[in-house]
N, C-alpha and C positions, 0 to 999 in steps of 0.2 A: 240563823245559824245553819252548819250545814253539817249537823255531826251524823257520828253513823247511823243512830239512830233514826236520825233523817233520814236518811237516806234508804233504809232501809224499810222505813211506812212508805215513802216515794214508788219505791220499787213495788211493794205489794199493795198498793191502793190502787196503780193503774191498767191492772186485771181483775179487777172488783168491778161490779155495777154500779154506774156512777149516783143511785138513790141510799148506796151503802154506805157508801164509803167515809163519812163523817163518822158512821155508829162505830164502823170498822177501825177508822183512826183511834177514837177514844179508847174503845176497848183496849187493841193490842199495845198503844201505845204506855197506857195504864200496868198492863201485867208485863211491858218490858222495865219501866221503870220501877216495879215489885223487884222484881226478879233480881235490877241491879242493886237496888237497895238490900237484898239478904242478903247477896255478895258481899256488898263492901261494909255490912257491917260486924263479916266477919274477920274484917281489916284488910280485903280486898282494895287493891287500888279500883278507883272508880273506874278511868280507861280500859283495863284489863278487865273488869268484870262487864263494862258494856259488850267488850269482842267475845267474850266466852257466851254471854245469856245471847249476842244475835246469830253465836253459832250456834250454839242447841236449839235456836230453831228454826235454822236451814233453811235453805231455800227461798227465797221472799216469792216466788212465781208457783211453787207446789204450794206455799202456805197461803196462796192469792189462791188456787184452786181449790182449798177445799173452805175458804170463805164461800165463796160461789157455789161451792154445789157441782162443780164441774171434773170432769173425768182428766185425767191424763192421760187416756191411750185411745188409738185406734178404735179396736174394738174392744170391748170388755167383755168379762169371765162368761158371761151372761148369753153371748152367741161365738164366742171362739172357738169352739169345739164343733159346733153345726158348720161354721162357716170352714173351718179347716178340712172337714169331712169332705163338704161337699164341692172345695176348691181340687181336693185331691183325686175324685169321682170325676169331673170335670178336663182335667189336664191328664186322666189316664187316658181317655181313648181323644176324645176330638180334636185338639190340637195332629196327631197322629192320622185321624181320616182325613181331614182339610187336606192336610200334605200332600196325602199318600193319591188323593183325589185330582190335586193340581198338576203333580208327577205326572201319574196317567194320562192325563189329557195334554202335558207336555212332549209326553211320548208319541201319544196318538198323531199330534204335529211335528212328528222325526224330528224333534231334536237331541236325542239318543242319549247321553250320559248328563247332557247337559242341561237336562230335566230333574235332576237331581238338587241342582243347587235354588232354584225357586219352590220347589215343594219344601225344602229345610226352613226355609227364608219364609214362608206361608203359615208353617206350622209352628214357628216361632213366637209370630207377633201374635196370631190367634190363642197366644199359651199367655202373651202379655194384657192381649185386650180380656180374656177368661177372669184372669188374677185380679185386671184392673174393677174393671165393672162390679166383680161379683165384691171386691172387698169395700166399694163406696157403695154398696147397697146397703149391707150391714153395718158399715160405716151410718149411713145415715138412720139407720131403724135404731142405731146403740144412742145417737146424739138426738135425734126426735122419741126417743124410748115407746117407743111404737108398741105395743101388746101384741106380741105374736106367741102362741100355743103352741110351745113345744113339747113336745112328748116326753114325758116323766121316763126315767131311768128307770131299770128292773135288773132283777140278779136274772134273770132270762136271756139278758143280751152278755152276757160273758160269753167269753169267747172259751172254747175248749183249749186247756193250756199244753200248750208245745212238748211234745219229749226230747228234754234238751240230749243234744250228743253233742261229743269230745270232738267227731270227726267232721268239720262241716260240708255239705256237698260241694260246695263251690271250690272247695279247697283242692277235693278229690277229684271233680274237671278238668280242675286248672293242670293237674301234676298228669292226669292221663294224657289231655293234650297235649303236654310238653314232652311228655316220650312218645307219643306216638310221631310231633315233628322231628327229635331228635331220630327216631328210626328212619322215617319218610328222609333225612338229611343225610343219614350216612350209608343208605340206600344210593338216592339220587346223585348224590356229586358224583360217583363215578362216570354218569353219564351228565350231567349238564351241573356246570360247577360256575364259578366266576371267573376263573382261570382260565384264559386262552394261549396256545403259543402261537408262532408268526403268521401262522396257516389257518388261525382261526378254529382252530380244532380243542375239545373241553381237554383240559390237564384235570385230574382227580384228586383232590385236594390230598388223601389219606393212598395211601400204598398200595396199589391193586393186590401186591402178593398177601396183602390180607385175609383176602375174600378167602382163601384156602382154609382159614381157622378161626383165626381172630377176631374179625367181623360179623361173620356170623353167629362167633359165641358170644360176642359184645351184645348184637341183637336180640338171640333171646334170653340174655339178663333184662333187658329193657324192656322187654313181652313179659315177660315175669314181672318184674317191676310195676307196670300196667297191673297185671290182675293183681298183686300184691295191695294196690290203692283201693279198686274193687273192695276185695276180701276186710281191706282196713274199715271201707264206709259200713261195710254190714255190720261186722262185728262192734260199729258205735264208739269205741274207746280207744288210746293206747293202751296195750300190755303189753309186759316185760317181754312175752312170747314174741307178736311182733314187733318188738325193736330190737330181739336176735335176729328176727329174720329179715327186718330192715339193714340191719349192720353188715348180714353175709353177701343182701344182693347190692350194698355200696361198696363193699370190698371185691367183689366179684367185676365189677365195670372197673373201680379207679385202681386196682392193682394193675392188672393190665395194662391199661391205659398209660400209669407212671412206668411200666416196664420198658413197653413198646416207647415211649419219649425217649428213655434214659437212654435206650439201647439204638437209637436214630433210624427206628424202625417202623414209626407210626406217620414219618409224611410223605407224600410221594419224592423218590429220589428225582423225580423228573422237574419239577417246583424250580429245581436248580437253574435249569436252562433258560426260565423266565425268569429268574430273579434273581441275578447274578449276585446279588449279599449272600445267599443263600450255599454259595460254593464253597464261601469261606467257613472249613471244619467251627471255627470258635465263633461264628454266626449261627451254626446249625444248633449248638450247645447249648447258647442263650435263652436260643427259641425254645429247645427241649426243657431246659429249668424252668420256664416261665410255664411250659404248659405243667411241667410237674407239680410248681408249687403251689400253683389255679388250683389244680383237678385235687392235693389235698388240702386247702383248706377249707374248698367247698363240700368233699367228705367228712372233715371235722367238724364244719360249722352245722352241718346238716343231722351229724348223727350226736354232737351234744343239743340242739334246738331237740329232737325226739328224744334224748333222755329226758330234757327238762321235762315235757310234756309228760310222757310217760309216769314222772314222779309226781305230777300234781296229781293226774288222771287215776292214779293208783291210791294214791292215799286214804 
């Protein structure tokens, strides 16, 4: 016969040791046919109580594993935290020397940027043969169960626990960097823009007759804005206080900004002559609603995200 039941000693007898495997038969074979017998003689059809008792108990290859005695994983509980340790001590610096080593000496032999792409490619596999080796060591120590003396845990290796802050550093780089290219941008295009006319000479993307006012007060909202991130990281948290004063220096740039669109005072009139769509009034309009309605919803979206915050960080 070939019932499930069969089928299913078949499958777990042939990852068993073959001196077991008769004891192994009888036994499981005996406590499945238990099993189905309390089934069906609580008037279980017999078929359906075979599929239920060889479901509950899963697996016929885990339940051949732990006849045997044999692990299911890689490594076990037992060196995974050594071996993680010391994979990650490992892949911090020397994959990064090798590189940085092969680089050099690619440079030393002038070939100038293109020195670059065999130090990546070096420090790469060195990162893969690291991971390899070192996890079939322990690999093998966990499956030969090797006796190796690891140093007993102590409340002395606790680490000093972190002071959590609201504001995280990375957050406060990232937003400094981002105005300090937005100034370095509305600095620069006046002199080197993407915009060329026939002569090859930079067209400025934004209105020179800016620079008179506008620009410059645009700029130091954005220098404000800068130390405003600053002053945020020290002081740790949101508060209500700064996100008035978040809100004054988002209204302070995007009012403007939406004035000078509205009023087709914010791009150069000169844009025209290179981009002839540009001449047409109801081309010009478009463009100004679209920068309008960019510049508020990214005011909106920005100054309810720092309300949210704010109101958890408060509570």
């Amino acid at each position: 016969m070939n019932t499930l039941t069969d089928r299913y000693l078949a499958a777990t007898l042939r990852s068993v040791p073959a001196p077991r495997r008769n004891e192994i038969a009888s036994e499981l074979r005996a406590s499945i046919d238990d099993m189905i017998e309390g089934r069906t003689d609580s008037g279980q059809d017999a078929a359906t109580a075979e599929r239920e008792v060889l479901t509950e108990l899963g697996n016929p290859d885990v339940l051949a594993a732990r006849y045997a005695d044999r692990r299911l994983q890689l490594i076990g509980p037992t060196y995974y935290l050594i071996w993680l340790r010391l994979l990650k001590l490992l892949l911090t610096f020397i994959p990064a020397l090798v590189g940085t080593i092969v680089t050099v000496v690619e440079v030393a032999e002038g070939k100038g940027f293109g020195a670059i792409g065999p130090g990546v490619a070096v420090a790469m596999q060195v990162a893969v043969q690291i991971t390899f080796w070192l996890t079939l060591t322990f690999a093998i120590i966990e499956r030969t169960q090797t006796a190796v003396d690891l140093p007993e845990w102590t409340v002395d290796q606790l680490p000093v626990a972190p002071v959590r802050r609201g504001i995280p550093l990375a957050d406060t780089i990232a937003a400094v960097v981002m105005l300090v290219v937005t100034i370095g941008y509305l600095t620069l295009q006046q002199f080197q823009s993407w915009v060329r006319d026939t002569n090859g000479e930079n067209i400025p993307i934004l209105d020179p007759a800016l620079w008179s006012f506008w620009l410059p007060a645009l700029i130091v909202v954005l220098v404000a804005s800068a130390i405003f991130e600053v002053v945020k990281y020290r002081v740790g948290r949101w508060t209500w206080t700064l996100f008035g004063v978040k809100a004054l220096l988002n209204l302070a740039f995007s009012v403007p900004v939406i004035w000078l669109a509205l009023s087709d005072r914010l791009l150069n009139p000169t844009l025209a002559e290179r981009f002839s769509w540009l001449a047409d009034t109801d081309n010009r309009d478009v463009l100004g609603a679209i920068i309008v309605v960019s510049t508020a919803v990214i005011m909106i979206w920005d100054l309810v995200d720092t309300a949210i915050k704010t109101r958890r960080q408060t509570a």
